[in-house]
FITORPA-985853 format. One record per residue (C-alpha): residue number from 0; x, y, z; residue in one letter. Coordinates in nm, 2 decimals. Example, Ala and Ser with C-alpha at 12.3 -4.5 7.8 and 13.67 -1.06 7.14 Angstrom:
FITORPA-985853
R   n     xx     yy     zz res
R   0   1.23  -0.45   0.78   A
R   1   1.37  -0.11   0.71   S
END
This chain:
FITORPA-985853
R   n     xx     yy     zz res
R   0   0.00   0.00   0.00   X
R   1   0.15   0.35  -0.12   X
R   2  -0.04   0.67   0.07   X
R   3   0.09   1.03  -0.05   X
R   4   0.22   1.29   0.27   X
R   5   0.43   1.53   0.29   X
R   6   0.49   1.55  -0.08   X
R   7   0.62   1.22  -0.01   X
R   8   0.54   0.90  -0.11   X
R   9   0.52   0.61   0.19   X
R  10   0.53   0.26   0.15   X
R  11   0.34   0.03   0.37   X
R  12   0.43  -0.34   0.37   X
R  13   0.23  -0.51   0.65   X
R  14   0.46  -0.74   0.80   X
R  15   0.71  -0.48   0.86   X
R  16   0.44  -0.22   1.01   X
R  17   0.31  -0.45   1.26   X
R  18   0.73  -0.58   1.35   X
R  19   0.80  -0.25   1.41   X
R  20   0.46  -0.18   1.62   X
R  21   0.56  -0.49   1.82   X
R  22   0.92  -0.37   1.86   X
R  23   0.83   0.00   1.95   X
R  24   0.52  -0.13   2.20   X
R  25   0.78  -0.33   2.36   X
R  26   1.07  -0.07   2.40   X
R  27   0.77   0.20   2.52   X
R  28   0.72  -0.08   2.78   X
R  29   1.08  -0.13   2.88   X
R  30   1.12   0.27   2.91   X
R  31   0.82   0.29   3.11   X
R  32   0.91   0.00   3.36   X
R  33   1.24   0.19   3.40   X
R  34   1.07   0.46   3.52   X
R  35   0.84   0.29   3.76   X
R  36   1.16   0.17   3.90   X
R  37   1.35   0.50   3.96   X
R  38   1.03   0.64   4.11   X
R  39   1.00   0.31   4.37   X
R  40   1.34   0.35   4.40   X
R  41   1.31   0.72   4.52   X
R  42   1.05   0.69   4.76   X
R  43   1.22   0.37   4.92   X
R  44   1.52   0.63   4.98   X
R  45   1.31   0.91   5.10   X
R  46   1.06   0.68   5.34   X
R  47   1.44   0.52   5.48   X
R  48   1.54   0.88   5.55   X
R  49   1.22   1.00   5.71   X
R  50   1.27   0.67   5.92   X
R  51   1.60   0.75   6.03   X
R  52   1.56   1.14   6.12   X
R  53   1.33   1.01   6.37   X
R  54   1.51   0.75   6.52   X
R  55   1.58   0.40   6.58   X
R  56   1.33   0.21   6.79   X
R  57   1.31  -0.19   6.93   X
R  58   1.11  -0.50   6.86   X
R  59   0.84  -0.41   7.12   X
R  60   0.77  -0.02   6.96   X
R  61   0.82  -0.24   6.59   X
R  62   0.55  -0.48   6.68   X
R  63   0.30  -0.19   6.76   X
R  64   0.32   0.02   6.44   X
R  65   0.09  -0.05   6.12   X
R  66   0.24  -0.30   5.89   X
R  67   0.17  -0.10   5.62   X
R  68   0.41   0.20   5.74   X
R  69   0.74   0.03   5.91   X
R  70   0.90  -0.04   5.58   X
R  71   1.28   0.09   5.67   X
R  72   1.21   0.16   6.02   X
R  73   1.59   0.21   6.21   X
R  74   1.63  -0.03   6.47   X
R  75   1.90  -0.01   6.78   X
R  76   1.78  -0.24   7.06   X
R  77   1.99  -0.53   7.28   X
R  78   1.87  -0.85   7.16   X
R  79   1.87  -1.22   7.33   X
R  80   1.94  -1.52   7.03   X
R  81   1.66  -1.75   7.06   X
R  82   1.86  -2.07   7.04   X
R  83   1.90  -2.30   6.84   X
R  84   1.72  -2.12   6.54   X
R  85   1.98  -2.04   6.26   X
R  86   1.86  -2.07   5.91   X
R  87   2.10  -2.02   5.64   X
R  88   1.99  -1.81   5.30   X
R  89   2.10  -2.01   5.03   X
R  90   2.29  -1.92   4.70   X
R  91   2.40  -1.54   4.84   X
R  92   2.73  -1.43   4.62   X
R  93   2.98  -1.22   4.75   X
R  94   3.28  -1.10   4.57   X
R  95   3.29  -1.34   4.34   X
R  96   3.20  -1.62   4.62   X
R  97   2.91  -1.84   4.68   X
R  98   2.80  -1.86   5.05   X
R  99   2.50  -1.83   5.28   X
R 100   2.31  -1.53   5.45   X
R 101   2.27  -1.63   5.86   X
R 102   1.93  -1.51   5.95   X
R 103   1.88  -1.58   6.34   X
R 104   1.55  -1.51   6.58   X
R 105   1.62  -1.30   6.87   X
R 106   1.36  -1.10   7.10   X
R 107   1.42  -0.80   7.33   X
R 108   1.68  -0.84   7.61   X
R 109   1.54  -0.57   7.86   X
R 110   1.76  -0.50   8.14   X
R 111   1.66  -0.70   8.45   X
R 112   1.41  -0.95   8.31   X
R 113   1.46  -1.32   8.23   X
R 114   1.34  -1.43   7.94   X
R 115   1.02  -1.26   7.72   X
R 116   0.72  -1.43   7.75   X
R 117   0.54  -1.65   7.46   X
R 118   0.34  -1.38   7.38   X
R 119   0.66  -1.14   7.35   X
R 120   0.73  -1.04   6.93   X
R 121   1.03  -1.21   6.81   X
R 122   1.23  -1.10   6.51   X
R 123   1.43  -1.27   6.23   X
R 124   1.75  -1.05   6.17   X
R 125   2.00  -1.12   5.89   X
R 126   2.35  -1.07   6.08   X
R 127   2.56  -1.13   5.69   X
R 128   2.73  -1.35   5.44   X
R 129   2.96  -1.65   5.56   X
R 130   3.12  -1.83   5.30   X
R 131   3.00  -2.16   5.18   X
R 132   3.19  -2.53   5.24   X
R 133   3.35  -2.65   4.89   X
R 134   3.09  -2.95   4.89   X
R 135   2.75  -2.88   4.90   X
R 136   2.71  -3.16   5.16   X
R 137   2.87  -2.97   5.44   X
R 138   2.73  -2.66   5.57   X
R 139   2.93  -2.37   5.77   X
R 140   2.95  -2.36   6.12   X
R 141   2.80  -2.09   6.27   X
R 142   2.86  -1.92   6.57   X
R 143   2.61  -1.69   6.74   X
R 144   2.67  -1.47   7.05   X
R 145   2.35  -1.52   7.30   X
R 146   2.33  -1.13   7.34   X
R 147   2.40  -0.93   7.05   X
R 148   2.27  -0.54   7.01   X
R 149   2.10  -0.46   6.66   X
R 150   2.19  -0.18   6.50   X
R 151   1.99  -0.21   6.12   X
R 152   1.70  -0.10   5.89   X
R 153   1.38  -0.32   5.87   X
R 154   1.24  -0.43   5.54   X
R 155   0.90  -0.59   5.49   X
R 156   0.98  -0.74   5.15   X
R 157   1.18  -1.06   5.22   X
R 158   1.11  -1.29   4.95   X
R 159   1.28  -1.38   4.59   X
R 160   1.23  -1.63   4.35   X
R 161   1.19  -1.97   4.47   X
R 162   1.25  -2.29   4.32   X
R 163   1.15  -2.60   4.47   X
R 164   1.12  -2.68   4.85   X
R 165   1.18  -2.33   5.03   X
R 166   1.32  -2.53   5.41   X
R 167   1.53  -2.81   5.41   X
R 168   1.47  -2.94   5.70   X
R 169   1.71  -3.26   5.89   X
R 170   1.66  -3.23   6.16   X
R 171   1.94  -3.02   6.28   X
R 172   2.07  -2.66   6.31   X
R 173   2.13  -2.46   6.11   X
R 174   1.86  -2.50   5.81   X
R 175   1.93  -2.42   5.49   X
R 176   1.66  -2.21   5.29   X
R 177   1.60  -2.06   4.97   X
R 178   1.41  -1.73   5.09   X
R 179   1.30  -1.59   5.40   X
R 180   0.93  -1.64   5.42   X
R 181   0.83  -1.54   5.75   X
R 182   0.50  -1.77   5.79   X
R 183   0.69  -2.10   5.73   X
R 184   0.99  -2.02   6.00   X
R 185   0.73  -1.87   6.27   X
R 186   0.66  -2.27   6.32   X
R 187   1.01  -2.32   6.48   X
R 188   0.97  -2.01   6.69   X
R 189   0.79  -2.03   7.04   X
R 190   0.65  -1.68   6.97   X
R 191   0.50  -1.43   6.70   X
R 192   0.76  -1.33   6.47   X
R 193   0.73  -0.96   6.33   X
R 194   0.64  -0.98   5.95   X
R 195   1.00  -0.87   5.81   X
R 196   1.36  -0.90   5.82   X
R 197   1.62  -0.67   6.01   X
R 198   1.96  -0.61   5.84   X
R 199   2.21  -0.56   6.08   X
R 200   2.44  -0.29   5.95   X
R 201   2.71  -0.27   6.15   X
R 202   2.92  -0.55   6.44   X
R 203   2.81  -0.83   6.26   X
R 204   3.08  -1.14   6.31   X
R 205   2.97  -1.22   5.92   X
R 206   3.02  -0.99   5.63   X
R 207   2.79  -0.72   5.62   X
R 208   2.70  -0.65   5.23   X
R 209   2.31  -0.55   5.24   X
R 210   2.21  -0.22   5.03   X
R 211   1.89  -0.09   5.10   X
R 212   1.85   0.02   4.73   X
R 213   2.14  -0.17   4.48   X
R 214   2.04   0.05   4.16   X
R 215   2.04   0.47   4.25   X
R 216   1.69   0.56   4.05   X
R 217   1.94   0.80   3.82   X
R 218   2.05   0.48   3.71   X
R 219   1.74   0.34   3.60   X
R 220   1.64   0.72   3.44   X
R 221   1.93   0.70   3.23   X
R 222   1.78   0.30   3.12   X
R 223   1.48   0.47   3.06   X
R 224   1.60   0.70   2.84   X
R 225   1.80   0.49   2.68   X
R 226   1.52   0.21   2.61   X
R 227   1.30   0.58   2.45   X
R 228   1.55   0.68   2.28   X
R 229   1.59   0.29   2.08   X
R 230   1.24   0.31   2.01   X
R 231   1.24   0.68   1.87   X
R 232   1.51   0.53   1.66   X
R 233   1.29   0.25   1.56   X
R 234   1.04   0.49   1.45   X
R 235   1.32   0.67   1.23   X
R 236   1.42   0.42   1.03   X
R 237   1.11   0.25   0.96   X
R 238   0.98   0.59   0.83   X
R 239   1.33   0.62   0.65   X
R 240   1.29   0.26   0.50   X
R 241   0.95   0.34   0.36   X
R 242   0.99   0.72   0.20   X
R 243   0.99   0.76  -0.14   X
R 244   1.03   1.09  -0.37   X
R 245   0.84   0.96  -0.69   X
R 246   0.59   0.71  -0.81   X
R 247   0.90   0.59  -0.97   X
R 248   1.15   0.47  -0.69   X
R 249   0.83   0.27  -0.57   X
R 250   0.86   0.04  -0.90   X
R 251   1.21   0.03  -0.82   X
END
């Protein structure tokens, strides 16, 4: 088909007009997603900061908040390790090196008091990386401290990808796992477990590596544009491939 524009001549071949609809469609899509991301990304880093200028707070004040609104809450609290609960986060690299993330359970360690009752929060925290045996057979020994003090950011989305059976349970600690799924792991704990995970961020005995936000939202601006920018180009030479001066280039 052969429309007149312009004082141009434009040739329209089917096939190719609905390719390059797909492929435009599809980069729109991929420039627009971008942009979601910087602007998720953005207000993760601005509700983390509002979190911090007000302080850090404990499992107890944690526990008490909406769940909708302690996203990146700053905690600082001492802590008691509810033994023997370690589960080990499973295919974390680290420089190059495959290993585990330890996540423990530990609940409030108030000055004076014993131990918290069943009814007492608990929290999972996720003290870093430890490096993984060379056979998969094996797993690292682990040593936790029965106090520790928490000093990290709280995060309320925990869980990735899985694939297969998230516990593997034998019987003995620690577990490996492929996420941290709060529901599941409440069953080994005598007591409600806060819906999240806390990061420690610093005196860990592991290596401390988590980034509240691994991609700056400049960086995913700049993928935007640069996924606009591919279909702009798109557009170009389609309209390039199709122009024609004279009824005579289109027998050509």
């Amino acid at each position: 088909m052969t429309i007149i524009a312009f004082n141009r001549y434009w040739v329209i071949r089917w096939p190719w007009l609905l390719i390059n609809l797909v492929a435009v469609t599809l980069l729109l899509g991929l420039s627009f997603w971008q942009w979601q991301r910087a602007t998720e990304k953005s207000q993760t880093l601005l509700r983390i900061a509002d979190w911090q200028a007000r302080g850090a707070t404990d499992i107890k004040s944690l526990n008490d908040m909406d769940p909708g609104t302690y996203d990146g809450v700053h905690l600082n609290f001492s802590a008691r390790w509810i033994t023997p609960m370690i589960w080990l986060v499973d295919n974390q690299i680290l420089n190059g090196r495959v290993g585990y993330d330890v996540i423990i359970a530990v609940e409030n360690n108030a000055a004076g008091t014993e131990k918290n009752g069943a009814d007492s929060p608990a929290l999972l925290v996720n003290l870093g990386w430890v490096e993984a045996p060379l056979q998969r057979a094996y797993l690292p020994e682990i040593s936790i401290p029965p106090e520790l003090h928490v000093r990290g950011i709280f995060r309320t989305r925990t869980k990735g990808v899985l694939l297969g059976t998230n516990i593997e349970n034998r019987g003995v600690w620690p577990m490996r796992i492929q996420q941290v799924d709060v529901e599941p792991l409440n069953s080994y704990v005598d007591r409600p477990l806060v819906n999240g995970l806390a990061y420690q961020l610093t005196n860990s005995p592991f290596s401390i590596h988590y980034r509240p936000v691994v991609l700056p939202p400049e960086r995913h601006k700049a993928y935007a544009l640069q996924w606009l920018l591919l279909a702009f180009a798109v557009v170009v030479i389609a309209l390039a491939a199709s122009a024609r001066k004279s009824p005579q280039e289109i027998k050509l």
